[in-house]
BABAVEX-453226 format. One record per residue (C-alpha): x, y, z negated; residue number from 1. Coordinates in steps of 0.1 Angstrom, whole numbers, padded with zeros to 4 digits. Layout:
<site x="X" y="Y" z="Z" k="NUM"/>
...
//
This chain:
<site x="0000" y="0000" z="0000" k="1"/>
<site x="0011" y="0036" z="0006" k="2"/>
<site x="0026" y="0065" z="-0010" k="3"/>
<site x="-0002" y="0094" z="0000" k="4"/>
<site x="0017" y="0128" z="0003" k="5"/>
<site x="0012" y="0158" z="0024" k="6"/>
<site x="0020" y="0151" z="0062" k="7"/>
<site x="0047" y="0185" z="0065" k="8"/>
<site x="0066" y="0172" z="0037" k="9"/>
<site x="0103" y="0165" z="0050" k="10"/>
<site x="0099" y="0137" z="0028" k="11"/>
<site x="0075" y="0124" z="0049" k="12"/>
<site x="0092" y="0117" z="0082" k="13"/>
<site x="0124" y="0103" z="0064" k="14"/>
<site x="0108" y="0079" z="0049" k="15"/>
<site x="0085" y="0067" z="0079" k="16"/>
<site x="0115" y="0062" z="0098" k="17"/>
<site x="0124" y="0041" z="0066" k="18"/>
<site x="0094" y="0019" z="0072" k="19"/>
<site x="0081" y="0033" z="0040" k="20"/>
<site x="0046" y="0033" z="0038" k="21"/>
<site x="0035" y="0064" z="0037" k="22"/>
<site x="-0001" y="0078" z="0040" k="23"/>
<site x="-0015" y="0107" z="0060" k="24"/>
<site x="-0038" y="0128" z="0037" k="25"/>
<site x="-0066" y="0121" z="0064" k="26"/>
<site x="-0066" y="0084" z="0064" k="27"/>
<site x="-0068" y="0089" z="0021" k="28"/>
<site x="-0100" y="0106" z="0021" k="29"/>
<site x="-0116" y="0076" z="0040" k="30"/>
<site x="-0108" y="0047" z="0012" k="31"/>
<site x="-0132" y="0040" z="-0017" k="32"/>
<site x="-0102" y="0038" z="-0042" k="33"/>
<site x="-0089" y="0059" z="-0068" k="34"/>
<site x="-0053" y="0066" z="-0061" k="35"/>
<site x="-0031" y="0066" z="-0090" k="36"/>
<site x="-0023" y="0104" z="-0097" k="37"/>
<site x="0017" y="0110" z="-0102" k="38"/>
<site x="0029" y="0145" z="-0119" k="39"/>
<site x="0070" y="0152" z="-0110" k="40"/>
<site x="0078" y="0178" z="-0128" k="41"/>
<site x="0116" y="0179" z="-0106" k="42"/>
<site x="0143" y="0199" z="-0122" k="43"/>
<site x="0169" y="0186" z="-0097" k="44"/>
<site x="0188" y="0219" z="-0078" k="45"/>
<site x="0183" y="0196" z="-0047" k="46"/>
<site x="0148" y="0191" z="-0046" k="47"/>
<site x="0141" y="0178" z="-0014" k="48"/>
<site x="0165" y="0151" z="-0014" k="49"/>
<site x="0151" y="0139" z="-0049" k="50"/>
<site x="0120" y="0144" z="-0039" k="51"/>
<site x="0130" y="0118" z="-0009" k="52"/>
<site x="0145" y="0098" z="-0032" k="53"/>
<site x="0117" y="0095" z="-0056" k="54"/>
<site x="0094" y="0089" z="-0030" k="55"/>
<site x="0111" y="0057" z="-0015" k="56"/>
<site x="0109" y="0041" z="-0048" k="57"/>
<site x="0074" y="0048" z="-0058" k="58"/>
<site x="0063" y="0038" z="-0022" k="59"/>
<site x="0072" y="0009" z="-0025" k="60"/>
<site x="0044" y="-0006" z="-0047" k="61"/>
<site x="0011" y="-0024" z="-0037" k="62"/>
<site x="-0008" y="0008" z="-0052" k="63"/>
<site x="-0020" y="0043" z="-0038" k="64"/>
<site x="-0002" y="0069" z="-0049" k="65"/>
<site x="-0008" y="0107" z="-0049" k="66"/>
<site x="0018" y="0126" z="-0060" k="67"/>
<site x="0019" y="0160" z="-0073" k="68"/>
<site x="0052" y="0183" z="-0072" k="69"/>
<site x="0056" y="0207" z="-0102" k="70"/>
<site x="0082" y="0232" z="-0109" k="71"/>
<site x="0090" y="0257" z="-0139" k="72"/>
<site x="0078" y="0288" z="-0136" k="73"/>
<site x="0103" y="0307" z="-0160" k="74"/>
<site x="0134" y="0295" z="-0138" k="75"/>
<site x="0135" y="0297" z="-0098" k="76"/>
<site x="0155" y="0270" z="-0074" k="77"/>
<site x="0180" y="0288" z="-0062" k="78"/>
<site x="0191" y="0260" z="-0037" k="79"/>
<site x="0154" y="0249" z="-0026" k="80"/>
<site x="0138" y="0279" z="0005" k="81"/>
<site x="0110" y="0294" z="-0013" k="82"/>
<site x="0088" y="0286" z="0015" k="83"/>
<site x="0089" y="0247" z="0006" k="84"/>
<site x="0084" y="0258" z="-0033" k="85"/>
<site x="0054" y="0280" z="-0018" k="86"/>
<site x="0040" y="0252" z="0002" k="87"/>
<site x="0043" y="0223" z="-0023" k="88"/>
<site x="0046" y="0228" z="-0055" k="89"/>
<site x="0026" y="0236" z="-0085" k="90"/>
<site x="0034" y="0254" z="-0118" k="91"/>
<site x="0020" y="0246" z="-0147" k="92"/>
<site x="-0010" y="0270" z="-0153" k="93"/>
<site x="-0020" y="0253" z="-0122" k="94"/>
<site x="-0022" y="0218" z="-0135" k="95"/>
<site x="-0028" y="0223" z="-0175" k="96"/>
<site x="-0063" y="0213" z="-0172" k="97"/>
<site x="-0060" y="0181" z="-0151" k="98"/>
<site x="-0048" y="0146" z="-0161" k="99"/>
<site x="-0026" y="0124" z="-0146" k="100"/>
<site x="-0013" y="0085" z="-0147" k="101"/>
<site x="0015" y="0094" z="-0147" k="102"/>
<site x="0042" y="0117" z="-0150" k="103"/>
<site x="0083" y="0117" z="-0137" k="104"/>
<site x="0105" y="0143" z="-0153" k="105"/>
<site x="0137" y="0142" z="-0133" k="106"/>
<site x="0174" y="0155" z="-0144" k="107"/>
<site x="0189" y="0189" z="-0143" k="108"/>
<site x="0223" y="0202" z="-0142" k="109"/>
<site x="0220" y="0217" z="-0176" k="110"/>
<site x="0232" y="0192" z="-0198" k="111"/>
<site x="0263" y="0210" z="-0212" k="112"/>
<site x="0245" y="0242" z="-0227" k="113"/>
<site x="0223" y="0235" z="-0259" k="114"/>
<site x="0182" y="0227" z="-0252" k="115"/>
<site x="0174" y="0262" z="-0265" k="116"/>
<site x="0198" y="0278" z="-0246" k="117"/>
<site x="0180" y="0267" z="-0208" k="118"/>
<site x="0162" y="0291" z="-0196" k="119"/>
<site x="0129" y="0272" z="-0191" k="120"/>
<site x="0131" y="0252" z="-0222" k="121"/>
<site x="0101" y="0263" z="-0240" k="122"/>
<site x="0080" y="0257" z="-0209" k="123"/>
<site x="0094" y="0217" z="-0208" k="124"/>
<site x="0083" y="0219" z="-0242" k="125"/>
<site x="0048" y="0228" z="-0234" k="126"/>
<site x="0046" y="0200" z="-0210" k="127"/>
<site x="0062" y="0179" z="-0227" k="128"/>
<site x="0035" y="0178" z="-0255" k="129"/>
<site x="0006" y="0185" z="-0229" k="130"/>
<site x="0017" y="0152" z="-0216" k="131"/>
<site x="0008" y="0135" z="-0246" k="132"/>
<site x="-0035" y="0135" z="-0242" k="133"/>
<site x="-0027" y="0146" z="-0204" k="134"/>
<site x="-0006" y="0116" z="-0191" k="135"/>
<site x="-0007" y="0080" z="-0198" k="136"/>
<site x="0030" y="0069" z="-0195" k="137"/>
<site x="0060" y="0094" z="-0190" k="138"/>
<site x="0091" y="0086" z="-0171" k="139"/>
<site x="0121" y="0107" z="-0183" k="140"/>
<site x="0152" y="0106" z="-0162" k="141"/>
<site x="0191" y="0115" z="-0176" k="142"/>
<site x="0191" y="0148" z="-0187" k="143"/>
<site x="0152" y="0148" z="-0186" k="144"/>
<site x="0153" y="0115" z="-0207" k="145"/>
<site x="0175" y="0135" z="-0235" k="146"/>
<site x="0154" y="0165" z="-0233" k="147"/>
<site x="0127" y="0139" z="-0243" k="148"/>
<site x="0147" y="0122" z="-0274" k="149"/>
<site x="0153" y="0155" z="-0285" k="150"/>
<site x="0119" y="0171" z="-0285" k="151"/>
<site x="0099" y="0142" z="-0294" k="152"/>
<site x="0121" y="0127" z="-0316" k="153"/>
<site x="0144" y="0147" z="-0328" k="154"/>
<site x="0176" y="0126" z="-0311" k="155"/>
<site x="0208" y="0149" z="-0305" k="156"/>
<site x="0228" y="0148" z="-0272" k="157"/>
<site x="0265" y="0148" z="-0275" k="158"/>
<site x="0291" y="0156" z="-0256" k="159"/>
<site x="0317" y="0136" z="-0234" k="160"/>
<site x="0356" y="0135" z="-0231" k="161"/>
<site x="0355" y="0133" z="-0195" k="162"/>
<site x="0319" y="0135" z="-0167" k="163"/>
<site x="0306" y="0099" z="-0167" k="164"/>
<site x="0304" y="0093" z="-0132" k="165"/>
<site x="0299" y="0058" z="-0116" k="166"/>
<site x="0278" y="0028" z="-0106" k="167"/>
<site x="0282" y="0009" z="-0139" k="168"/>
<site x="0272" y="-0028" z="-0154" k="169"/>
<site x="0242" y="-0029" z="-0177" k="170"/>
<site x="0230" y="-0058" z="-0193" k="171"/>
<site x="0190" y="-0068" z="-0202" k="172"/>
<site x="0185" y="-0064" z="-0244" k="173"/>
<site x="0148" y="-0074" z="-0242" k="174"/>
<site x="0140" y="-0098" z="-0209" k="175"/>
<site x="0104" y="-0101" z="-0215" k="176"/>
<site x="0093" y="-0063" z="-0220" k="177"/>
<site x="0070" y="-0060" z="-0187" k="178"/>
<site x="0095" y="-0027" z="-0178" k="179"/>
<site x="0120" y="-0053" z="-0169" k="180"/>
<site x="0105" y="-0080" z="-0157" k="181"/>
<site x="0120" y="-0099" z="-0128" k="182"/>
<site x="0155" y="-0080" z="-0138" k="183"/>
<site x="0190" y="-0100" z="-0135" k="184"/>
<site x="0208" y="-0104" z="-0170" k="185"/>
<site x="0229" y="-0082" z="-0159" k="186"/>
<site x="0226" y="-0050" z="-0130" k="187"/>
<site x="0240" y="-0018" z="-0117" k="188"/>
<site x="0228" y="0017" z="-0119" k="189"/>
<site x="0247" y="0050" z="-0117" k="190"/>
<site x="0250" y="0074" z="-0139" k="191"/>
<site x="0262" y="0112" z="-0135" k="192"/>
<site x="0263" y="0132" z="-0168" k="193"/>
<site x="0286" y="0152" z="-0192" k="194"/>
<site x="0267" y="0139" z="-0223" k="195"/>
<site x="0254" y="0113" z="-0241" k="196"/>
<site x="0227" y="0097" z="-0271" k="197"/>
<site x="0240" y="0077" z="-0294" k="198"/>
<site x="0227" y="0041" z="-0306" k="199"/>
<site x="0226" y="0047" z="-0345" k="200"/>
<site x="0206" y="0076" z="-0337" k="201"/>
<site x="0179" y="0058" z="-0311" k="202"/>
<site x="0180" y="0028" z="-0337" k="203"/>
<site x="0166" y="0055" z="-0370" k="204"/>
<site x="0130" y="0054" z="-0346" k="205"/>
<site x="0111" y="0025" z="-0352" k="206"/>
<site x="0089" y="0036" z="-0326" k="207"/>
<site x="0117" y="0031" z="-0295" k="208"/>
<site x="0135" y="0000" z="-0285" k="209"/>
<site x="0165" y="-0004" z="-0264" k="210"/>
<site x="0158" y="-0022" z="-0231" k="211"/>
<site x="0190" y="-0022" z="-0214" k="212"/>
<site x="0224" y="-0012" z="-0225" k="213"/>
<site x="0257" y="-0010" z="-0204" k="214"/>
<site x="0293" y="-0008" z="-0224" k="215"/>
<site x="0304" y="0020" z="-0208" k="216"/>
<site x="0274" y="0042" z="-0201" k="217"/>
<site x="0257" y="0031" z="-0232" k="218"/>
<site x="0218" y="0028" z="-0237" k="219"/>
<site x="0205" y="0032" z="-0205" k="220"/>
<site x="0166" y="0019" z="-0206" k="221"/>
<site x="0147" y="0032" z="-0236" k="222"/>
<site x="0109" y="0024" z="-0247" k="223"/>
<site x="0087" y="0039" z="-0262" k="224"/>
<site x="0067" y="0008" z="-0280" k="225"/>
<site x="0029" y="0021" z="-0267" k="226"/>
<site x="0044" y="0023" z="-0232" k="227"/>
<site x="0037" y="0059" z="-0229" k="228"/>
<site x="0072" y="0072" z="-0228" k="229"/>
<site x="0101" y="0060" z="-0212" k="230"/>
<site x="0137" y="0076" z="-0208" k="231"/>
<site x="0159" y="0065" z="-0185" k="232"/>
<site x="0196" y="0079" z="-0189" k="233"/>
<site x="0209" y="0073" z="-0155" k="234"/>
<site x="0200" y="0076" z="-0119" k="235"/>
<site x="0184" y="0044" z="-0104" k="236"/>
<site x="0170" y="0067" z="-0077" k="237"/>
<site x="0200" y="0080" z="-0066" k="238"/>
<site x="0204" y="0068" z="-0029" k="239"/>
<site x="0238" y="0058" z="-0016" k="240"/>
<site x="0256" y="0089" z="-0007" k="241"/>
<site x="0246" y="0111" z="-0039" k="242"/>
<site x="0278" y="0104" z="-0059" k="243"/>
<site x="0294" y="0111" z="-0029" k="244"/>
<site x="0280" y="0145" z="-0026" k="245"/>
<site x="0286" y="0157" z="-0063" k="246"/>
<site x="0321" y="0144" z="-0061" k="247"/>
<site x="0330" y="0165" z="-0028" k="248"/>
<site x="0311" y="0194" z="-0044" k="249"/>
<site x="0326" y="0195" z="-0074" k="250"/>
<site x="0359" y="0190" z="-0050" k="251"/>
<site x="0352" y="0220" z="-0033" k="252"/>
<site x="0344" y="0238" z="-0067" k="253"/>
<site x="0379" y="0233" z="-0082" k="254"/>
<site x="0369" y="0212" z="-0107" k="255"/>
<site x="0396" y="0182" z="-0099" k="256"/>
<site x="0370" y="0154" z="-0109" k="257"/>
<site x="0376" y="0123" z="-0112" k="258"/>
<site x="0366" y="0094" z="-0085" k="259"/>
<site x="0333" y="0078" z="-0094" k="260"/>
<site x="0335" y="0044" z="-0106" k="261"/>
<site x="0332" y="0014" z="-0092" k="262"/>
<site x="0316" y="0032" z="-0059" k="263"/>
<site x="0342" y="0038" z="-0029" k="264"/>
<site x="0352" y="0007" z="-0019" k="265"/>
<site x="0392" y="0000" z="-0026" k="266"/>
<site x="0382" y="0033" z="-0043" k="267"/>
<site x="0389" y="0053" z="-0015" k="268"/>
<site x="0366" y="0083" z="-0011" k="269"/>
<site x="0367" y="0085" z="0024" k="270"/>
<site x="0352" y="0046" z="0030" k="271"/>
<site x="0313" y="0045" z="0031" k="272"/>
<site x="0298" y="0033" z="-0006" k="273"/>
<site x="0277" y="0005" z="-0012" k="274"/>
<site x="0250" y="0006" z="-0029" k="275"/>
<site x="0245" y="-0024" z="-0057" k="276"/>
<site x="0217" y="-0005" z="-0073" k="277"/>
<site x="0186" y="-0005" z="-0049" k="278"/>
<site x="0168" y="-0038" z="-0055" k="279"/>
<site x="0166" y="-0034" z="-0097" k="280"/>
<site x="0158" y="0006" z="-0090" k="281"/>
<site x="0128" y="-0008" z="-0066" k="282"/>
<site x="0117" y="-0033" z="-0094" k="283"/>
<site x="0119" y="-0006" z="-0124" k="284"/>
<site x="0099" y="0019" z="-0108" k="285"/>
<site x="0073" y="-0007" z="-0099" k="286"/>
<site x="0072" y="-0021" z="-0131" k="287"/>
<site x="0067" y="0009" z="-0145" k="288"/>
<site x="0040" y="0016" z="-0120" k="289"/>
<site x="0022" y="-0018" z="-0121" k="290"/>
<site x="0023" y="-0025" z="-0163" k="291"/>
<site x="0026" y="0007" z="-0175" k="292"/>
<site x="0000" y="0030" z="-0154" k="293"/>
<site x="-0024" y="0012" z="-0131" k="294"/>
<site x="-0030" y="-0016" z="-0156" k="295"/>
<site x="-0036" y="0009" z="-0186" k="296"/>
<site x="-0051" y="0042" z="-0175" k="297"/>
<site x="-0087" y="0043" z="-0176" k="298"/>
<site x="-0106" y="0048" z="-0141" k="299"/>
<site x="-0125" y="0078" z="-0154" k="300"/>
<site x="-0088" y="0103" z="-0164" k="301"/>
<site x="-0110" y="0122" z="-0186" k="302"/>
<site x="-0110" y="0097" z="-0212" k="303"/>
<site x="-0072" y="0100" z="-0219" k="304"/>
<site x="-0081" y="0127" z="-0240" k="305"/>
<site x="-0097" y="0101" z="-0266" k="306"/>
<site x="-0063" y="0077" z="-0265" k="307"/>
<site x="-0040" y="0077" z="-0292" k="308"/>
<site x="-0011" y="0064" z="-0301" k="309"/>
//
């Protein structure tokens, strides 16, 4: 089943040529279903290529999807035309009274400065607890998933020696939580981040188990028990050449960074990366989809008001 989005999206031809399923907005009006109603609140510089990259993944369920796109309203992109921010995205005064499935708060290149320092932080925090009688089950990604530790739980962010950067090993703490269902004891997903959340402090919070865990990264897959939260620390939707592009970046910035690991092959940045991630990102953001939104939201969305925790 499809992805429904609107047809000018640049989204929308990428993925087509992906054989992605994707659904023109005309052919959506004429099925008696309800489509599952997704909220991305994206926080990403490059929006359009996380858009894409969100896209993909959540396309690739047996479910119709309608996707919203929302963006702050106290900070502007300076790196997305304002002409794709005019056509399709939402701020939140625009959405505050609606209800959604679900919801995907993506990462931002923040992470160094404290939470009260960014400059749309008490907006995040005003989703952020809409979401809890607004959305069913939250997906929080890196920096997004510590802005969620730390506002709804209190959990610090700390920071690194050195940027973790790099496709790394993580292995399955809990095999038969529905999230990772169908996972290998052990998988790859990058990560790209200058901090970090430590174990004793997830461990103080009955509430949150630790679903996956890599020795290097460290907790990487992090539950909320009632399935309405989840925080994800790295980037399973990164696509293959995203590493690739920070590194050069940060190259071209002067910033002398160090090659991503386990990525170029031979680790030479000049050969083309593979990409060891894409099945298990496919599987969590179906999971997630399949256990944790269509089989738990109610039909009628007005009713997520009465659900508790």
């Amino acid at each position: 089943m499809p992805i429904k989005i609107p047809n000018t999206l640049p989204a929308h031809r990428i993925l087509e040529s992906e054989n992605v399923f994707v659904m023109t907005e005309q052919r959506a009006l004429i099925q008696d279903i309800r489509p599952l109603k997704i909220l991305i609140l994206n926080l990403m510089p490059t929006k359009i290529e996380t858009e894409t990259q969100l896209f993909r993944l959540l396309g690739n369920s047996p479910l119709q999807i309608e996707i919203e796109l929302l963006q702050t309203a106290s900070y502007s992109s300076k790196n997305t035309p304002v002409s794709h921010l005019t056509d399709f995205y939402k701020v939140f005064s625009d959405v505050k009274d609606s209800r959604y499935d679900g919801m995907i708060i993506t990462g931002a290149p923040v992470e160094t400065m404290e939470f009260c320092d960014v400059d749309y932080w008490d907006e995040l925090c005003e989703i952020m607890e809409w979401s809890k009688k607004n959305v069913y089950s939250t997906l929080h990604i890196c920096w997004g998933a510590q802005a969620g530790l730390y506002y709804h739980f209190g959990i610090p962010k700390y920071k690194l020696d050195k940027k973790l950067s790099g496709i790394y090993e993580h292995r399955i703490l809990d095999p038969l939580h529905p999230l990772v269902r169908g996972f290998d004891d052990k998988f790859m997903i990058p990560h790209s981040r200058n901090t970090q959340v430590l174990d004793e402090d997830i461990a103080r919070h009955g509430d949150l188990v630790v679903l996956a865990r890599s020795a290097a990264a460290g907790s990487a897959i992090i539950a909320h028990k009632n399935g309405r939260q989840f925080f994800c620390t790295g980037h399973a939707e990164y696509d293959r050449h995203t590493l690739a592009s920070e590194y050069f970046r940060d190259i071209n910035r002067g910033l002398n960074p160090d090659v991503p690991e386990n990525y170029f092959p031979d680790n030479d940045p000049s050969s083309l990366p593979f990409q060891t991630w894409r099945s298990h990102a496919h599987l969590l953001f179906s999971n997630w989809l399949n256990y944790y939104v269509y089989q738990q939201t109610p039909y009628d969305l007005s009713e997520l008001i009465n659900i508790t925790d």
